[in-house]
Steps between C-alpha positions, in 0.01 A plus 500: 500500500256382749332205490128499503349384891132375525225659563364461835260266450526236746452159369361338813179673503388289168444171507858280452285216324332731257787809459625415128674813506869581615569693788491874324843560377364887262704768619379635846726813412281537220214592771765693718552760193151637570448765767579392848189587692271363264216347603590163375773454729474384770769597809673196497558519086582853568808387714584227251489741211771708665714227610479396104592873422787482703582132366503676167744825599760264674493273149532814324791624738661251573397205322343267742348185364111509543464162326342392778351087495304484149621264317807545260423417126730336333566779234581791775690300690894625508693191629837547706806325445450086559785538745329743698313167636796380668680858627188614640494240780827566566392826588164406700678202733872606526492793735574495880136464585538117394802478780221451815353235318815269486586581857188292641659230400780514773248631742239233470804242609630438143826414452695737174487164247139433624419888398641483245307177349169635628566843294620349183181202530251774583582745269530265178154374590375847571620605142318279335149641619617862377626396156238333417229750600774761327449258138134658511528844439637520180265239364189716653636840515357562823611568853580240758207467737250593141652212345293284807151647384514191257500256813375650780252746293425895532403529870725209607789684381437800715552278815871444326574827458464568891697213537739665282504847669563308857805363287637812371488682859684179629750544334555827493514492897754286491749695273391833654568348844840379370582852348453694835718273677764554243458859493515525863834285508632753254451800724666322825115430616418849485233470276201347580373199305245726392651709320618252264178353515360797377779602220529150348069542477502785329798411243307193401158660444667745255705263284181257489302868360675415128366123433578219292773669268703668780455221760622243227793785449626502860412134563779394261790696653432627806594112651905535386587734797326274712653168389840687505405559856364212622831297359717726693332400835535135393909585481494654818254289712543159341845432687254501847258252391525178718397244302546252748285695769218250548132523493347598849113360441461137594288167389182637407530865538798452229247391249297752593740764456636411157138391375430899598807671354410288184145654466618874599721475188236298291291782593778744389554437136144378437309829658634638171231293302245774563670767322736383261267545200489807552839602329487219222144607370661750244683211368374313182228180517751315305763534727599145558383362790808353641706790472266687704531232776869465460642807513213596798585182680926554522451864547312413791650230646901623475464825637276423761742193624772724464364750731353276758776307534689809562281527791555160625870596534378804706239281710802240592710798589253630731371221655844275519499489907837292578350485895225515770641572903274380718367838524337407161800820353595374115778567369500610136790397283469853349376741827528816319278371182244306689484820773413695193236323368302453822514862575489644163327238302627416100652852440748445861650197374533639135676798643751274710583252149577748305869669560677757525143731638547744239452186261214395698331798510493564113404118430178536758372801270553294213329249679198700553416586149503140459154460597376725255517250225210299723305749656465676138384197337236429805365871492430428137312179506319584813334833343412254230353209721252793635407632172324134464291561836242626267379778288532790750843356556657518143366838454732638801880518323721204623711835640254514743482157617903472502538783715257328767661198451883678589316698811359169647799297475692804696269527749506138574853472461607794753209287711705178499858618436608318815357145412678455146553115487149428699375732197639287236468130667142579528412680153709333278383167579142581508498640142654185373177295562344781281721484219499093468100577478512735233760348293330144528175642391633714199689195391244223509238756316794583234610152476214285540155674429656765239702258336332456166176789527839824599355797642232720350727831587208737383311397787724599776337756652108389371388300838266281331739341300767402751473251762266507738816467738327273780716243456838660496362667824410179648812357408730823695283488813476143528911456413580800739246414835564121439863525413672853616260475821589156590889471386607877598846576760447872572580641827162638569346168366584092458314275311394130667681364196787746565524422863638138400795663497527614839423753709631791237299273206634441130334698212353255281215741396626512164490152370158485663397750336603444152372176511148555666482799264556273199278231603211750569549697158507237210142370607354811627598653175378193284184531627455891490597516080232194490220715674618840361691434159750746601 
């Protein structure tokens, strides 16, 4: 059955202080039953009415969800398993996509037990921020970045939703990147990267076509092969691990290292905050509170040290030099793997750990699909972050939007396929100091000024009845250009608080951030519910 879409009336051409009314949510395929060149269409709602049409076949055919962002009431709402909020993290963080993210670690300087601390420290902070934002959707039965309308108001939240989208395509660079390098490495480089670029983009758009119920299916097994996988490679590359192969960064360019290693996998288990509702909003309200952050926070933070880690092992293999000639020639303890990953990137030195090659070559497919659990899950909640962009927005199927979402992400990918780690020292960090921004703000509005009054939930999509959202704007900007801005490491980019740490800088954007963000929201926000009552 399809779900009803709004009619396109858009909202911003009232008045936000005087609109009493919600955002239209009567059916706008209501309006597309009547003849197609009427009058009363105009050419725009004449391309939205067959998009809806074709929204409508595909559900009939094939069963798509067309659910779409409206909120979830708590009688139609079909909870999955409890468990299903552990296994399907296990799915989104353990897949060979997470493997470039532990290897920074070894090339920043780090030695393998100062990796491996930064990973496990990062990550268990990280979780937090995602588990909590996660404890929301139940209790609201909305989507992850709708659940902010209550903070940072109607038109506010639109600003997170880009935020979000820039998230999703992130991401999805990354593990697309990884998946042509793989793919490439399975054909003896005949491949291009683009291939699998392409193939890995198209495989995830389709699985993310079914929604909540089938991405909740696959999300709970599809991480087994993986794990099987993944512990195989720990058998077979763990012996090569030199765990008395010291770190190469000095004095303050040390610190600097580790304090940026810690925020890259901060960054990496917290990013997670801005979608996580999304696949707990079926469950019910009185789902108890810390069984939602439990089981989101270990199904979090053990796969995703358990992969990471895995690539630690592959960044000390890789980068273990046992000499320097004058010539400035290093010597690799293991020539053959670190020759492989310099040419041929992640999926080189995957294809040289794994033995006998016909061994290899099946694991690296297996490998591949990997990614699927995350760039499924991304697809999904990105078409739904655009839906919230406004009327005209919701009205197009998410379909739509996730298939622009998958083409972007290729296109960028088979753009910077050669610059992998650059790609994911520079973007995972950066979203961190978003995610410690929206989690801070969702938590002091939850915990502090919603304490006692709750939320009125009728009112989520009425504008004049949720926050005006000025402060929890204030609050992001002033906590990202006075914290991110100041404390940031990236390569294109230091910080004058960064650059403490020598020439290569420290990130220390996230701390800044969370703290400046808190100390601008809990006044700002006093003062706007004492001028608005909202």
């Amino acid at each position: 059955m399809v779900i009803t879409r709004p009619q396109l009336v858009d909202v911003e051409e009232n008045s936000w202080e005087n609109n009493a009314s919600p955002v239209p949510t009567s059916s706008f395929n209501s309006n597309c039953n009547s003849d197609p060149n009427s009058t009363q269409h105009a050419s725009q709602a004449r391309v939205l009415c067959q998009l809806q049409r074709a929204e409508a076949w595909l559900d009939e055919k094939m069963g798509i969800e067309t659910q779409g962002i409206d909120r979830i009431l708590e009688e139609n709402k079909q909870p999955p398993s409890l468990l299903n909020m552990f296994l399907l993290w296990w799915s989104l963080t353990c897949h060979v996509g997470s493997l470039p993210i532990g290897m920074i670690g070894s090339e920043l300087g780090l030695s393998f037990a100062q990796s491996v601390m930064a990973i496990t420290t990062g990550t268990m902070f990280g979780a937090i921020c995602t588990a909590f934002c996660g404890s929301l959707g139940p209790k609201l039965g909305l989507r992850a970045i709708a659940t902010a309308r209550f903070s940072f108001g109607y038109y506010g939240t639109k600003f997170c939703s880009l935020l979000n989208v820039i998230i999703g395509i992130g991401y999805t660079t990354v593990n697309v990147v990884v998946v042509g390098q793989i793919l490439s490495a399975v054909s003896d480089y005949k491949i291009s990267i683009i291939v699998g670029c392409v193939i890995i983009s198209i495989l995830g758009y389709l699985v993310s076509l079914f929604g909540f119920k089938i991405i909740h299916t696959y999300e709970k097994y599809s991480w087994i092969s993986i794990f099987i996988v993944f512990c195989v490679l720990y058998s077979q590359v763990g012996h090569m691990v030199d765990l008395s192969y010291p770190a190469t960064s000095k004095g303050l360019a040390h610190t600097g290292a580790f304090l940026s290693f810690l925020a890259i996998n901060f960054s990496s288990s917290a990013t997670w905050s801005c979608i996580a509702a999304d696949y707990y909003c079926n469950y019910p309200a009185t789902t108890p509170s810390w069984k939602i952050w439990t089981l989101t926070y270990l199904g979090i933070v053990i796969p995703t040290v358990f992969a990471n880690v895995l690539g630690a092992c592959l960044g000390n293999i890789a980068f273990n030099i046992t000499s320097v000639s004058d010539a400035k020639v290093h010597t690799y303890a293991y020539p053959a793997l670190a020759e492989s990953y310099q040419e041929h990137g992640l999926g080189g030195i995957l294809r040289e750990s794994y033995h006998p090659l016909w061994l290899s070559k099946i694991v690296l497919v297996l490998l591949v699909f990997s990614v699927l659990g995350n760039n499924v899950a991304t697809n999904y909640s990105v078409g739904l972050s655009l839906q919230l962009m406004g009327a005209y927005f919701h009205a197009v199927p998410r379909f739509i939007w996730s298939l622009l979402i998958a083409f972007v992400a290729m296109v960028i990918a088979t753009a910077g396929r050669e610059s992998l780690s650059t790609m994911v020292i520079n973007f995972v960090s950066m979203l961190g100091y978003w995610s410690i921004c929206f989690t801070f703000i969702l938590a002091l509005e939850d915990k502090v000024f919603r304490r006692k009054s709750g939320y009125d939930l009728e009112s989520w999509n009425v504008p004049s009845k949720l926050p005006w959202g000025i402060a929890a704007m204030t609050a992001l900007l002033i906590g990202y250009l006075g914290g991110a801005v100041t404390g940031m490491a990236q390569s294109w980019y230091i910080g004058p608080i960064a650059r403490i740490f020598g020439s290569h800088g420290g990130d220390v954007g996230i701390y800044l951030t969370g703290i400046l963000t808190a100390a601008v929201y809990l006044p700002a926000r006093w003062y706007e519910f004492k001028i608005s009552h909202r």
